[in-house]
C-alpha positions in Angstrom: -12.5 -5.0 8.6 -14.5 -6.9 6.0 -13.1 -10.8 5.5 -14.1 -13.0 2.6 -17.4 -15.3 3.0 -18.8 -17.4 0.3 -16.6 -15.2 -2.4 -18.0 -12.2 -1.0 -16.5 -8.8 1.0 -18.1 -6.2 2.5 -21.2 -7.0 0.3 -19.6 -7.6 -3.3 -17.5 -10.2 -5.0 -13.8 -10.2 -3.9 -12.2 -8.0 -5.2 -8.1 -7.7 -3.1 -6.4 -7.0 0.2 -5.2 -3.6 0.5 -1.8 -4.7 2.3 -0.2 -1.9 4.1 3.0 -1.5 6.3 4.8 1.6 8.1 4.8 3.0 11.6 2.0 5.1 12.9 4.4 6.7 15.3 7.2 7.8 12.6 5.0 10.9 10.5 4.8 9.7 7.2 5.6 6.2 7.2 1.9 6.5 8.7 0.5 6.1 5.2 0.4 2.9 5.3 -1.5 2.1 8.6 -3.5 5.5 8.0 -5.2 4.0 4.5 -5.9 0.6 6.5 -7.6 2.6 9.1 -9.6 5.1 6.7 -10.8 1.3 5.0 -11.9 -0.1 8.3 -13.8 3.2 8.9 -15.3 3.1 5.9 -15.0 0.1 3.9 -15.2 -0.4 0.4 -17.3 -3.3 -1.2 -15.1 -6.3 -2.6 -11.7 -5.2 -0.4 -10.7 -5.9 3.0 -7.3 -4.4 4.6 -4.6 -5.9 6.9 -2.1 -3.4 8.4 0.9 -5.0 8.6 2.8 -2.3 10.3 6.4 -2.5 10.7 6.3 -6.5 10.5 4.3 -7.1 6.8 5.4 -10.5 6.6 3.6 -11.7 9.3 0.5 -11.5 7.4 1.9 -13.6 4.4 0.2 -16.8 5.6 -3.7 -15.1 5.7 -2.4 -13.2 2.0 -1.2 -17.0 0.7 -5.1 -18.5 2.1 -7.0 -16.0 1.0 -5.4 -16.1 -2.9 -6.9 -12.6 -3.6 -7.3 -11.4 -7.2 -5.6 -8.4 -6.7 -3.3 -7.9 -3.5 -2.0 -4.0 -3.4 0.6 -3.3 -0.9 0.9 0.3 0.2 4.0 2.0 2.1 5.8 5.1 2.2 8.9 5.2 0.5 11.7 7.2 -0.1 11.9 7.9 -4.1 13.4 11.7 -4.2 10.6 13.2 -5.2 7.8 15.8 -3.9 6.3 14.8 -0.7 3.3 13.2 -1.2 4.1 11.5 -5.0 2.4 8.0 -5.7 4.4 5.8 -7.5 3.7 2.2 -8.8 6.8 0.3 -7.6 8.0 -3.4 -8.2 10.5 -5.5 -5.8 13.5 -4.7 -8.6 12.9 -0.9 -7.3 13.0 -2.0 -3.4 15.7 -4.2 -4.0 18.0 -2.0 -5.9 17.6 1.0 -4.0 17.0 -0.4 -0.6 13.8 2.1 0.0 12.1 0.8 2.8 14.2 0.3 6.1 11.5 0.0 8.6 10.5 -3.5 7.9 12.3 -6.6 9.8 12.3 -8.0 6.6 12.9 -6.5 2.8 9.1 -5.8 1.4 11.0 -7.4 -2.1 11.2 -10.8 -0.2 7.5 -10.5 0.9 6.6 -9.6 -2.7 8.6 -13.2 -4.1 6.8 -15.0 -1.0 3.5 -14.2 -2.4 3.6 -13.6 -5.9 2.6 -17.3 -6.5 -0.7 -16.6 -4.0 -1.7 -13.9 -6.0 -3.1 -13.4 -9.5 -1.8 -9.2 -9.2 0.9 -7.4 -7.0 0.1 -3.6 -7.5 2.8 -2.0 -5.3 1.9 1.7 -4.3 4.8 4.1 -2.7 4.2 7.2 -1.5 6.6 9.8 -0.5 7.5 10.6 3.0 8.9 14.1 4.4 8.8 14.0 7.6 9.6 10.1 9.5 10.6 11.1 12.6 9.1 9.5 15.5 6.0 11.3 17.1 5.8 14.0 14.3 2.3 14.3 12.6 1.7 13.0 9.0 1.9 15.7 6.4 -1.1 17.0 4.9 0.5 16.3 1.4 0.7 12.1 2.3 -3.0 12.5 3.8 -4.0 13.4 0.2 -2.3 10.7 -1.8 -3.5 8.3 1.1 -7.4 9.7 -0.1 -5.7 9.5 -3.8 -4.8 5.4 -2.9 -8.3 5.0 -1.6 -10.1 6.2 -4.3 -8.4 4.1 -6.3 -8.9 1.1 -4.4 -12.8 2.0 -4.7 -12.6 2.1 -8.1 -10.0 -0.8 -8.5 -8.1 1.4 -10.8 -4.7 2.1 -10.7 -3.8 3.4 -14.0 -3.6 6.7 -13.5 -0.4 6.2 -11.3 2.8 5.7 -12.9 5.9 3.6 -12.1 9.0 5.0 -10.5 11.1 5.7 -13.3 8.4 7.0 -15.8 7.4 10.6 -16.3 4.4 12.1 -14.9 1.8 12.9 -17.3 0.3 15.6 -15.6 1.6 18.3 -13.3 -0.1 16.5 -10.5 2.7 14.9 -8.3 0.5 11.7 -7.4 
């Protein structure tokens, strides 16, 4: 896990924190702390990760001192659609529909506790099947974890779109 030094992470300018949250022992809500892993394993130049788990908020004070460019937060969440679908989300989504209900605290609240700290929120969802406890993660959320990856890497999130919006493509991500 890179952290910044003289401006610099993992070799390159700072780029973000990749902020992810979900239980590795509940299937899918694994995305989360899977992409943080797959980052510390192989790290990408500018971006460090903090898994947050199921507590997220707990890492709000090293989010608020590190003032990242870009901070994307990554979770599963329930959006009725195809397993697997990436979504760009903002805290209206989480707060009306009351997604995420593994977290101590509602990931909207984190979002308004660091939105000052940050010059970007991108908020990635990604739909869970399966979140029973000791099942393994579906081979559907592995790929959109690679798909949230990649476009960390490339610091490029366009080619998502927001809940709500229509997919371009016939590609659920």
């Amino acid at each position: 896990m890179g952290r910044v030094v003289d401006g610099r992470v993992n070799g390159a300018p700072f780029a973000g924190i990749v902020l992810t949250a979900g239980s590795v022992l509940r299937a899918d809500d694994a995305a989360g702390p899977v992409l943080s892993k797959k980052m510390e394993d192989a790290p990408i130049a500018g971006w460090y990760t903090i898994d947050g788990g199921q507590t997220p908020e707990d890492d709000i004070i090293e989010v608020k001192r590190e003032r990242p460019p870009r901070l994307v937060l990554v979770d599963a969440a329930d959006m009725a659609l195809p397993v697997g679908s990436i979504r760009l989300l903002d805290k209206r989504d989480v707060a009306r529909k009351s997604m995420f209900t593994t977290h101590s605290l509602p990931l909207s609240i984190l979002i308004e506790e660091i939105e000052q700290s940050c010059d970007d929120i991108v908020f990635v969802g990604i739909q869970p099947g399966d979140t029973e406890f000791y099942n393994p993660m579906s081979p559907e959320v592995f790929e959109a974890v690679d798909a949230v990856y990649d476009a960390v890497a490339a610091n490029d999130f366009s080619h998502f779109v927001r809940l709500g919006q229509s997919n371009r493509s016939a590609c659920p991500c």
